[in-house]
C-alpha positions in Angstrom: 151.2 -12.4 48.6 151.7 -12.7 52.2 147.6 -13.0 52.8 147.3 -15.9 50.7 149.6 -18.0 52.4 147.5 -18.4 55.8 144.8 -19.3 53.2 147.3 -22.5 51.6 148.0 -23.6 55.2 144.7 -24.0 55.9 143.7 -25.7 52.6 146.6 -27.7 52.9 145.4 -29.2 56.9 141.8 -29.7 55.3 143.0 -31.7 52.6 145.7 -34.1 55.2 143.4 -33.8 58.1 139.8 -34.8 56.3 141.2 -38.6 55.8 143.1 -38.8 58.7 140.2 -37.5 60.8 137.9 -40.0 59.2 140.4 -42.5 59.4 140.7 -42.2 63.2 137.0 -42.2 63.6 137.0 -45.8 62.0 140.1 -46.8 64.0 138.0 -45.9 67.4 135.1 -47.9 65.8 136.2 -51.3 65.5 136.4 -50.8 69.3 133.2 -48.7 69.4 131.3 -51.3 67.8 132.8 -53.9 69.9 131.2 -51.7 72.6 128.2 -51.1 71.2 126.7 -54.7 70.5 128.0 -56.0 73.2 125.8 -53.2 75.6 122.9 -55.1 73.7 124.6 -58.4 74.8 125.1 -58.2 78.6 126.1 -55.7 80.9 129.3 -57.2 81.9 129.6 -57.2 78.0 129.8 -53.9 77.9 131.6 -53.4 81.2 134.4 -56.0 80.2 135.4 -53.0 77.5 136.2 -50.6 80.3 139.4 -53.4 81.1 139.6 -54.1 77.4 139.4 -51.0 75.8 142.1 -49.3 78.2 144.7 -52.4 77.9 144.6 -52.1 73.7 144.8 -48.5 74.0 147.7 -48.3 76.0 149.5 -51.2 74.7 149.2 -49.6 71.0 149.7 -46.2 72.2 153.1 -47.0 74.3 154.3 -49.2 71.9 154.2 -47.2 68.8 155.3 -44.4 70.5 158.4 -44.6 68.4 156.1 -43.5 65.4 156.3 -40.7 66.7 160.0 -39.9 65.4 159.2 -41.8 62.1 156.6 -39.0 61.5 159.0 -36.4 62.5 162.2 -38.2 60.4 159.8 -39.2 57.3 157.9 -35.4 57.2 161.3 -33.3 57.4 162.5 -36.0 54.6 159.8 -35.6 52.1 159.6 -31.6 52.6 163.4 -31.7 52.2 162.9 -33.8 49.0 164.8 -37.0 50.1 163.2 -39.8 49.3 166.4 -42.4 50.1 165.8 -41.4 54.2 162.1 -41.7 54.0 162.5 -45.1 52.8 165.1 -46.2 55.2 163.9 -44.5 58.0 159.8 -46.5 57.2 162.0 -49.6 56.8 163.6 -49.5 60.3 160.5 -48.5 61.9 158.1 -52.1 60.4 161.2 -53.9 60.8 161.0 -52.6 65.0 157.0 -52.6 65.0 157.2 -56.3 64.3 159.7 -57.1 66.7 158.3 -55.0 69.2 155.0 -56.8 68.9 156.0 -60.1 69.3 157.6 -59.3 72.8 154.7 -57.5 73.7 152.2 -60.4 72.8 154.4 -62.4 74.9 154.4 -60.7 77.6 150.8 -59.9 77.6 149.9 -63.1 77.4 151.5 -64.0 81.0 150.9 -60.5 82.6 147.0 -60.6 81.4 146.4 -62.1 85.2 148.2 -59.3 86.4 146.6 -56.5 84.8 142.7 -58.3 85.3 143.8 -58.6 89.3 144.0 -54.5 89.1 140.2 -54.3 88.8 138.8 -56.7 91.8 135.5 -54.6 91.7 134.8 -55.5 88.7 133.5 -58.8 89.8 134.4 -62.5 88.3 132.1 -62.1 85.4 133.4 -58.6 83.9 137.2 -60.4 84.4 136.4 -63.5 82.5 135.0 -61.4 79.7 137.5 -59.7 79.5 140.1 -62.1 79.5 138.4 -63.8 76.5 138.1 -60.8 74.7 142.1 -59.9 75.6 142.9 -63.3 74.6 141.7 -63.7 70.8 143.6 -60.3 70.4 147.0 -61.2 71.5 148.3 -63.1 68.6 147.7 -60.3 66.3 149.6 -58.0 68.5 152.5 -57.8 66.0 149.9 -57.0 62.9 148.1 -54.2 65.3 151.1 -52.7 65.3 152.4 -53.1 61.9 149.3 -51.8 60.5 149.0 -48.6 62.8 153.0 -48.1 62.1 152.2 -48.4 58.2 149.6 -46.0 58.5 151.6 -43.1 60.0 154.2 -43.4 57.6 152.0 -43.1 54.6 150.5 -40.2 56.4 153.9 -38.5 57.1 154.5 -38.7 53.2 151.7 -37.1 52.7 149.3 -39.9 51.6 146.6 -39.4 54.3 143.7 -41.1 51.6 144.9 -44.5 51.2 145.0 -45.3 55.4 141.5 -44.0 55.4 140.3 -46.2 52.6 141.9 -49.6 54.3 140.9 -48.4 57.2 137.1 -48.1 55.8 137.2 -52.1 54.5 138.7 -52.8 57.9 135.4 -51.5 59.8 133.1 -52.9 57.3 134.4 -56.4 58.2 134.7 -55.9 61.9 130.6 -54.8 61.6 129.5 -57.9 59.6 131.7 -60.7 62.1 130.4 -58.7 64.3 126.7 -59.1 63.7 127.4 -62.6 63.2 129.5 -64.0 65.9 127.9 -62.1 69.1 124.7 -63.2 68.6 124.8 -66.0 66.5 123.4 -64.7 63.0 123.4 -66.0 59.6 124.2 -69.7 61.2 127.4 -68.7 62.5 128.2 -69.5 66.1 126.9 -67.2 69.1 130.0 -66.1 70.6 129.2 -63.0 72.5 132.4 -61.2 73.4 134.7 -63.7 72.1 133.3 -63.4 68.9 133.5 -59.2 69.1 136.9 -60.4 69.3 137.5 -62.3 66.7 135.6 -60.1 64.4 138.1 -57.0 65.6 141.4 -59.8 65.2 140.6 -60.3 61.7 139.7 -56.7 60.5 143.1 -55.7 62.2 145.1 -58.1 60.4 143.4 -57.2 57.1 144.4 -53.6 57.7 147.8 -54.4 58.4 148.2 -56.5 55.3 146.8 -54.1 53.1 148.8 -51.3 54.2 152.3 -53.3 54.0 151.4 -54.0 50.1 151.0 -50.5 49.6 154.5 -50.0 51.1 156.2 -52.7 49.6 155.3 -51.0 45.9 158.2 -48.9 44.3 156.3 -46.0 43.7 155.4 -42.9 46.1 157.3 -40.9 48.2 158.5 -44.1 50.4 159.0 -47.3 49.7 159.9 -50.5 51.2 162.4 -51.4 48.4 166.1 -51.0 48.5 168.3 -51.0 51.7 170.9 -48.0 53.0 170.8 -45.8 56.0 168.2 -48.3 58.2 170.6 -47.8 60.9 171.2 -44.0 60.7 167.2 -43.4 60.4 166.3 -46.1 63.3 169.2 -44.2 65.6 167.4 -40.7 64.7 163.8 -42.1 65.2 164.9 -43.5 68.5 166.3 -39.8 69.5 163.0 -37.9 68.6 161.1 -41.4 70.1 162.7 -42.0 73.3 161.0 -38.9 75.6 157.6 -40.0 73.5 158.1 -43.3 74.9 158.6 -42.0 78.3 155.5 -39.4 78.1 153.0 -42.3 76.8 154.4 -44.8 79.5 153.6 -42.0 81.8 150.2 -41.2 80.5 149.2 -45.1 80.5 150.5 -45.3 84.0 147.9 -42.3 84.6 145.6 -44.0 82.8 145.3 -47.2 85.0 145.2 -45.2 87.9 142.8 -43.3 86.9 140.3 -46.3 85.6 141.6 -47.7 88.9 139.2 -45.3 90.8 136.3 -45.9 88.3 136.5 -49.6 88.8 136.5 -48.7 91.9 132.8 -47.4 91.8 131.2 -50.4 91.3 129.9 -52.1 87.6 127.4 -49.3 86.9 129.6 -46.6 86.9 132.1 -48.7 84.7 129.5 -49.3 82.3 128.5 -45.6 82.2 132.2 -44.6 82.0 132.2 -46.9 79.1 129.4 -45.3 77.0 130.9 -41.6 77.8 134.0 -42.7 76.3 132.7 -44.9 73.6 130.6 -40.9 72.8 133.7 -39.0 73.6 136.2 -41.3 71.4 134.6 -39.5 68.2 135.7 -36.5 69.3 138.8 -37.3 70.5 140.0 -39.3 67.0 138.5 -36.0 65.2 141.4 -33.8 67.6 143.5 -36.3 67.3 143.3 -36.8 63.2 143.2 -33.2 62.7 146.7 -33.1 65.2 148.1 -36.1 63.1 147.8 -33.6 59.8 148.7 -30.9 61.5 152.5 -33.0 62.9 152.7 -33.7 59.4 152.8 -29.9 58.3 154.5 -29.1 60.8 157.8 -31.2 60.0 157.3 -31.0 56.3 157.2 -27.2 56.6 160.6 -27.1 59.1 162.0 -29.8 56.9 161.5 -27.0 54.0 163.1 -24.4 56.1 159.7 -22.3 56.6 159.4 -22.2 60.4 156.9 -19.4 60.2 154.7 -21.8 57.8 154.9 -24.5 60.2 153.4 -22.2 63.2 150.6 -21.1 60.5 149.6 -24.6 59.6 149.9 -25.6 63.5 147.7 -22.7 64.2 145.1 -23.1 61.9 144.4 -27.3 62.6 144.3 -25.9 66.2 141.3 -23.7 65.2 139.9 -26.1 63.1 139.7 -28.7 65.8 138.3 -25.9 68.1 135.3 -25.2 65.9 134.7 -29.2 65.0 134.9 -30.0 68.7 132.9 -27.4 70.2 130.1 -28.6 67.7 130.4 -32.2 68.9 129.9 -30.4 72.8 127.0 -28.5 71.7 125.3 -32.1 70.6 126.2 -33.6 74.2 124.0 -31.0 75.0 121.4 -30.8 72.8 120.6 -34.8 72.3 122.5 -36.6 75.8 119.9 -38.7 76.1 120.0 -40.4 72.4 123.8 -40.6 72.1 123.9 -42.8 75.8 120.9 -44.7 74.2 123.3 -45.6 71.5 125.3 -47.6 73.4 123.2 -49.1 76.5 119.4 -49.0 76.9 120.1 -49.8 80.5 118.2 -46.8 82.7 120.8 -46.9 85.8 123.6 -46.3 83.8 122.2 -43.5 81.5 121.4 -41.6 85.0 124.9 -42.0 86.5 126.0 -40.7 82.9 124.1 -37.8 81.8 125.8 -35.3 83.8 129.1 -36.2 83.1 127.8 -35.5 79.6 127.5 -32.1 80.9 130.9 -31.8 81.7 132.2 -33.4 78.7 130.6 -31.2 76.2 132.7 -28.8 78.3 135.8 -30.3 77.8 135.4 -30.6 74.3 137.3 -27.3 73.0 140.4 -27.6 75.4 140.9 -31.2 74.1 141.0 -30.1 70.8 143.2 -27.2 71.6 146.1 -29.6 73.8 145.8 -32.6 71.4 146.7 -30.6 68.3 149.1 -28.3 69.7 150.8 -31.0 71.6 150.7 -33.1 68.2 152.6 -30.0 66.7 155.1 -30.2 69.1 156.0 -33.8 68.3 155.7 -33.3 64.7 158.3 -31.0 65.8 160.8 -32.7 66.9 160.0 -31.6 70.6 159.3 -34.5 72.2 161.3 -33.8 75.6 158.5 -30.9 75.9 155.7 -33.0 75.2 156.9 -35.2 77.9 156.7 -32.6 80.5 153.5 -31.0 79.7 151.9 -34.6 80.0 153.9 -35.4 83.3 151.9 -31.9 84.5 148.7 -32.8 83.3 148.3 -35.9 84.5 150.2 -36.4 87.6 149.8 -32.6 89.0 146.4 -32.2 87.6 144.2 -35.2 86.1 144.9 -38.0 89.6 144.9 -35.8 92.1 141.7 -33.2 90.9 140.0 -36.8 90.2 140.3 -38.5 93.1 139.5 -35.7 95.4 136.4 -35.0 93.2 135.2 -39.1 93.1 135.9 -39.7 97.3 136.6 -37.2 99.6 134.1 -35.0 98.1 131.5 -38.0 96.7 131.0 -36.8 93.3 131.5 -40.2 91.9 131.6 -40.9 88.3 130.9 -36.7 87.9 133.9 -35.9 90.0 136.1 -37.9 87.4 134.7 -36.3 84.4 135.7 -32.8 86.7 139.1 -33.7 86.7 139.7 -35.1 83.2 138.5 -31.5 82.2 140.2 -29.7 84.7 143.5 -31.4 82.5 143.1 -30.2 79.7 142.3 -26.7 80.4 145.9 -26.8 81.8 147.5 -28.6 79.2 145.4 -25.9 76.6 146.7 -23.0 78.5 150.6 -24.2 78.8 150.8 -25.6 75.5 149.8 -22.0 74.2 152.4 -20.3 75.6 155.1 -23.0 75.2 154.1 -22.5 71.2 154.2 -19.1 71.1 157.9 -19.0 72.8 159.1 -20.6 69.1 161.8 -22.3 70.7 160.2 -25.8 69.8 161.2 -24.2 65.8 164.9 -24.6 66.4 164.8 -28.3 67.4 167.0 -31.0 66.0 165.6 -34.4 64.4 
């Protein structure tokens, strides 16, 4: 009987983690398509995404930190069969997405000359693309968030199909706006990147829209419908949240500091940097999906009382993001040259790229490995520990291994990709043990 349970666990994280995988994917490619036609628009295009894609990224990711405890709160719910706190606690958390959002479109839209005056090298055409680009998106700030708040909850429940699905439709809009606005076809306007943008604004907004009806219907393990205990769940979600707001604060801050130094290398290595990521963001989602279904188990399973079952499940999504990963290196390897192709036919920057490629393919396993098991951790409960591996990876690790690498020792764009990797075979090797400890089990949500 025992045997067979290892066997469930990992059924049960190919069944949550298959959608949510894809689902990611499509997430990274409204912004990967962005990327993609505009390389075949104009270099600074392109390198306009390496100050748009990091803004959206971090904005999203800080902001909906407090997700984060909805997951944890909504999983230990349904695997504790209680349906009411689900519901109340998915309430609270769309009711603060869409506040939330409107004072971060605010604010972004008088900080934007703030945050374009942090890349100077990026020159005055990269900074007005960008600022176009930044500025269709602001208005749909709130809806960004909404959606991607919507989405976790139906994924904590359980439901990881249906936030595929939307997010499917979502992509095949953003491709066919797409197509039309940057370069003018079908008779549309040629909008270059303010029409990537647009294209993007709208498929968000769809998503969210979607996703909110699917909520709002009485069915299912949460619903919208009813009122009780928003204030109970939204004071427990900002418990688990608050140190996950603090450790993706932390991370973004990282973040800009360390785009900081690739802006700092001039418009070619931006570019590059740009098609590495746009190549690596695959991956990444795939860890990152696989992580999202394995948080899930995780709090469903210590929600149940089976803490063994949860360190199964969080086990075997780590392995199964180890194998899917180290397939996606073994490609950087094999076919480099096609992938960068993909996104820039532009001979300097393939150059500067290839052998960070290299180092990527590298990296690939020990992503997988520390974006799962830190996912476990928060699906956990254990977000104060989360918090402190991150401040270690990227302050004692990632920004100083990086800029020694890029200057003193003239690596350039390699020397980066060297100390992204050098991260996260820390954060692989400290996670591990911090897992097998068990105290992370015991925590409180």
């Amino acid at each position: 009987m025992n045997t067979k349970k290892p066997l469930t666990l990992r059924r049960q994280v190919i069944r949550l983690a298959t959608p949510v995988v894809a689902q990611s994917i499509l997430n990274t490619l409204v912004l990967l398509v962005d990327r993609a036609m505009l390389g075949y628009h104009a270099s600074e295009s392109l390198a306009s995404m390496q100050i748009n894609g990091p803004i959206l990224w971090a904005l999203l990711s800080v902001l909906g930190a407090f997700s984060i405890g909805s997951m944890a709160l909504v999983g230990r719910a349904v695997g504790s069969n209680d349906p009411k706190l689900a519901s109340a606690a998915a309430r609270s958390s769309l009711f603060l997405a869409v506040t939330i959002g409107i004072v971060a479109a605010i604010a972004l839209h008088f900080g934007l000359p703030l945050l374009l005056a942090i890349f100077p090298a990026a020159g005055d055409n990269v900074q007005a693309a960008a600022a176009a680009y930044i500025g269709v998106i602001i208005p749909i700030i709130p809806l960004m968030l909404l959606g991607a708040i919507a989405a976790a909850l139906l994924q904590a429940a359980g439901n990881t199909r249906t936030p595929f699905f939307v997010a499917l439709f979502a992509n095949g809009v953003n491709i066919v706006l797409n197509y039309a606005l940057i370069f003018g076809n079908w008779g549309a306007p040629a909008l270059g990147v303010r029409g990537a943008a647009m294209g993007t604004a709208i498929a968000i907004a769809l998503k969210a829209a979607i996703l909110l009806a699917v909520l709002i219907r009485p069915h299912g393990a949460i619903t919208l419908r009813g009122w009780g205990g928003e204030w109970q769940a939204l004071v427990r979600i900002f418990w688990v949240s608050a140190p996950a707001f603090g450790e993706k604060l932390i991370q973004h801050l990282g973040f800009f500091g360390f785009i900081t130094m690739i802006g700092a290398l001039g418009e070619v290595a931006m570019a590059a940097n740009q098609a590495l990521i746009s190549i690596e963001a695959i991956c990444f989602e795939s860890a990152d999906g696989i992580g999202i279904a394995a948080a899930v188990i995780v709090a469903q399973q210590l929600g149940a009382g089976r803490p063994n079952s949860a360190a199964r499940g969080a086990r075997a999504a780590a392995i199964m993001g180890l194998i899917l990963l180290g397939s996606c290196g073994a490609l950087f390897v094999l076919i480099p040259q096609q992938l960068l192709q993909a996104f820039t036919p532009d001979a300097r920057i393939i150059s500067v790229a290839l052998p960070c490629l290299a180092v990527a393919a590298v990296a690939q396993p020990f992503m997988a490995m520390a974006t799962i098991l830190g996912e476990s951790l928060r699906g956990a409960g254990d977000t104060r520990t989360a918090l402190g591996v991150s401040l270690l990876g990227w302050f004692a690790v990632r920004l100083i291994a990086t800029y020694v690498l890029a200057f003193p020792l003239h690596l350039g764009l390699l020397g980066v990709w060297l100390g992204s990797t050098l991260d996260w075979v820390v954060r692989t090797l400290v996670l591990t043990w911090i897992l097998s400890q068990g105290k992370w089990q015991k925590v409180k949500v």
